[in-house]
C-alpha positions as CSV (number, residue, x, y, z in Angstrom):
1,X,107.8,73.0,112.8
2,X,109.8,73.3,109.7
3,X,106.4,72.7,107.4
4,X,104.8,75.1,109.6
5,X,107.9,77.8,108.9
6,X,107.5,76.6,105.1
7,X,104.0,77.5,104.7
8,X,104.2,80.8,106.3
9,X,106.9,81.6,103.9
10,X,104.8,80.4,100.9
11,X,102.0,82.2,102.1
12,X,104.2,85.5,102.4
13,X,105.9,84.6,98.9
14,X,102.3,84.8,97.6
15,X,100.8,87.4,99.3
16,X,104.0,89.6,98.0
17,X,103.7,88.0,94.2
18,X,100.0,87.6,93.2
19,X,99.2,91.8,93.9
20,X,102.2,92.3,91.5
21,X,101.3,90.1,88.9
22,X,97.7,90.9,88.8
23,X,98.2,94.6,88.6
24,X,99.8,94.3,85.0
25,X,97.3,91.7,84.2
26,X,94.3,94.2,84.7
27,X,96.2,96.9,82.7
28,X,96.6,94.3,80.2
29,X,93.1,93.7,79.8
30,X,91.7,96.9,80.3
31,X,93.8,97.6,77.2
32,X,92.6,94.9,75.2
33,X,89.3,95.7,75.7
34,X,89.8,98.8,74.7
35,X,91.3,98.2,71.6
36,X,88.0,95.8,70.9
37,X,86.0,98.1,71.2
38,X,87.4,101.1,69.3
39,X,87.9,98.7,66.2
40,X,84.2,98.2,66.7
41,X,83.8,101.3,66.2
42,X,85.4,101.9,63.0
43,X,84.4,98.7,61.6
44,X,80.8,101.1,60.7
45,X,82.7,104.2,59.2
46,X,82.1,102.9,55.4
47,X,78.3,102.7,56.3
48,X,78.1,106.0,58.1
49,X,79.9,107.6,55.3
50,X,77.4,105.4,52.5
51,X,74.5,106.8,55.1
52,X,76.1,110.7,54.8
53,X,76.8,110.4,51.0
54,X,72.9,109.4,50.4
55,X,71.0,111.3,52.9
56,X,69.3,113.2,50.0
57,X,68.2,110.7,48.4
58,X,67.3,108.1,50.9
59,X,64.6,108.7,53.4
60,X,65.8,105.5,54.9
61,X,69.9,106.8,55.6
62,X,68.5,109.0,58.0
63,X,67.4,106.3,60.1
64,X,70.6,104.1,59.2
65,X,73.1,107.3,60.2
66,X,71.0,107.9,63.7
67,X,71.3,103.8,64.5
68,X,75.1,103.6,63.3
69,X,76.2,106.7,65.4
70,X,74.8,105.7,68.7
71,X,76.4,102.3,67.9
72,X,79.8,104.0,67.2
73,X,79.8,106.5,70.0
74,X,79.1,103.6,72.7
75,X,81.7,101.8,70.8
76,X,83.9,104.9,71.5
77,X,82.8,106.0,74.8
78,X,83.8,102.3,76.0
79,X,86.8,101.7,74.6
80,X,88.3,105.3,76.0
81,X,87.1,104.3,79.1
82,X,88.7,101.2,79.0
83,X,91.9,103.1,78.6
84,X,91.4,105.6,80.9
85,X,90.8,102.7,83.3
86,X,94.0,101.0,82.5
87,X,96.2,104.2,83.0
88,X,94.1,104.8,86.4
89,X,95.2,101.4,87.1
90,X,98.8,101.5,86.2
91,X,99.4,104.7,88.0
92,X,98.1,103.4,91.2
C-alpha cells in the first residue's frame, strides 16, 4: 500500500516538475540556436563587402554577392525565428 501511495506521489512530483523544467530548456535552445545562426550570418560580411567593393571590376563578384546574400538572409531569417520562437515559448 505504502509503495503504491509512493509511486503515485512520484508520478505527481514528476508530472508537476518535468513541464517546468523543460519549458526553460526549449527557450534555452531556441535561443542558442538563434544566436548560431545569426553569427553565421555575419561570419560572410567581409566577403559581401570584398564582393560590393569589386563589382566593377569583377564579372565574377556578381555571382559571389547573389550566393553570399541568400546564404546570409537564411542565416538571418532563421536565427530571428529562432528568437521569435523562444519568446512565443516563454510567454506561454
Amino acid at each position: 500500500m505504502k509503495t503504491e501511495q509512493a509511486l503515485a506521489r512520484g508520478k505527481q512530483f514528476l508530472e508537476h516538475v518535468i513541464p517546468a523544467l523543460i519549458k526553460p530548456a526549449r527557450t534555452l535552445w531556441h535561443e542558442v540556436i538563434g544566436f548560431m545562426f545569426i553569427a553565421l550570418a555575419l561570419l560572410p560580411a567581409r566577403s559581401v563587402y570584398v564582393a560590393i567593393r569589386d563589382l566593377d571590376e569583377d564579372p565574377k563578384s556578381l555571382g559571389r554577392l547573389v550566393i553570399v546574400g541568400v546564404f546570409v538572409s537564411v542565416m538571418l531569417y532563421f536565427g530571428i525565428t529562432s528568437f521569435r520562437r523562444a519568446r512565443k515559448v516563454s510567454r506561454s
